[in-house]
C-alpha positions as CSV (number, residue, x, y, z in Angstrom):
1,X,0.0,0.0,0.0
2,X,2.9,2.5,0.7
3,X,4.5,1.8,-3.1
4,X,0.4,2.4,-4.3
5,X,0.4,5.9,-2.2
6,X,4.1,6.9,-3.4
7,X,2.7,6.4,-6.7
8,X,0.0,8.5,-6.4
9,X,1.7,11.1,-4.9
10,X,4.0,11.7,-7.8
11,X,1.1,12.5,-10.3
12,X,2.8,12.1,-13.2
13,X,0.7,13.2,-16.8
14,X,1.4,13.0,-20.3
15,X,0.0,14.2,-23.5
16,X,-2.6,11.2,-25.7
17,X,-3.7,13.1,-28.8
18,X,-6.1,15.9,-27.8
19,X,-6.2,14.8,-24.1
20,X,-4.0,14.5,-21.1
21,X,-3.7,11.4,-18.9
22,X,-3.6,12.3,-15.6
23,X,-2.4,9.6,-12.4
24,X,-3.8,11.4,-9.4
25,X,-4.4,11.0,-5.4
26,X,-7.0,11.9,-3.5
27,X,-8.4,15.3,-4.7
28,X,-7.1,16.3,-8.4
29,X,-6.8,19.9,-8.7
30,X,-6.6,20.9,-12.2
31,X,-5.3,24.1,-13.2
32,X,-3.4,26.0,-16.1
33,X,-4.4,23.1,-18.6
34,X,-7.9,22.7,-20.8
35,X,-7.4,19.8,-23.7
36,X,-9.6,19.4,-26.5
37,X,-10.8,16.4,-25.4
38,X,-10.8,16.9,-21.1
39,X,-9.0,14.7,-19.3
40,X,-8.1,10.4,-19.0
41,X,-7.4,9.6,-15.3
42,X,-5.7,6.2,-15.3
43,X,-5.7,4.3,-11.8
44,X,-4.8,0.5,-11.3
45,X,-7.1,-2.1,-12.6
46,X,-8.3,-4.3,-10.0
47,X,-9.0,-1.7,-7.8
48,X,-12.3,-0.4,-6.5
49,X,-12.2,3.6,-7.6
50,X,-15.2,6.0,-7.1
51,X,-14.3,9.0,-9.3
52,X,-16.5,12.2,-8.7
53,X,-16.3,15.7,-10.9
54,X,-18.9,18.1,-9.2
55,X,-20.4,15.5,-7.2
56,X,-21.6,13.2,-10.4
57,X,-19.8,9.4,-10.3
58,X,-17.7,9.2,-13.5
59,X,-17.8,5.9,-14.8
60,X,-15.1,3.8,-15.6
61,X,-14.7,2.8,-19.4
62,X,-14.2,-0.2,-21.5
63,X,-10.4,0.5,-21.2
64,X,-10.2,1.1,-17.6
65,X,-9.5,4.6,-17.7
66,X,-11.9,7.9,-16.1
67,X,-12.7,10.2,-18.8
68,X,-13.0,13.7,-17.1
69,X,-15.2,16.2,-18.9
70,X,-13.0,19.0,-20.6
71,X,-13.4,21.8,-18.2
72,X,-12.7,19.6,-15.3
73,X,-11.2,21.7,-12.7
74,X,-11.2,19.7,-9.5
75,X,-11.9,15.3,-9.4
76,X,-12.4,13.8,-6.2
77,X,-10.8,10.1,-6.1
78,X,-11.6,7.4,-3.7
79,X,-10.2,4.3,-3.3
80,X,-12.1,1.4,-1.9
81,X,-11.0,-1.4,0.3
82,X,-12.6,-4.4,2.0
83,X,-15.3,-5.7,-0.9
């Protein structure tokens, strides 16, 4: 668990066409940046993630990743343990 929250910590992002993919911790704060396309957050598969962008559940898709709305300024991210 320590290597997953060193991991997060270091929020690294990179450019995928019109979009950036973001790797973020707890509460994403987005500013200075507005893709085309919004934003990917990519977490770790197998994991139980409850994304929230102005309190509406983003839902994961087919590839795994969070597609956040272009505009997104601020994503809350929870991770969920214990089933």
């Amino acid at each position: 668990m320590a290597e997953m929250h060193l991991l997060l910590w270091d929020c690294p992002l990179f450019e995928d066409g019109d979009r950036l993919v973001l790797l973020g911790g707890a509460a994403l704060s987005i500013s200075g940046a507005d893709p085309p396309g919004g934003f990917i957050l990519r977490l770790p598969a197998g994991a139980a993630w409850r994304i929230a962008v102005d309190g509406r559940d983003v839902p994961r898709g087919e590839n795994g990743d969070f597609p956040l709305p272009r505009g997104t300024r601020r994503a809350a991210v929870e991770f969920r343990t214990g089933g």
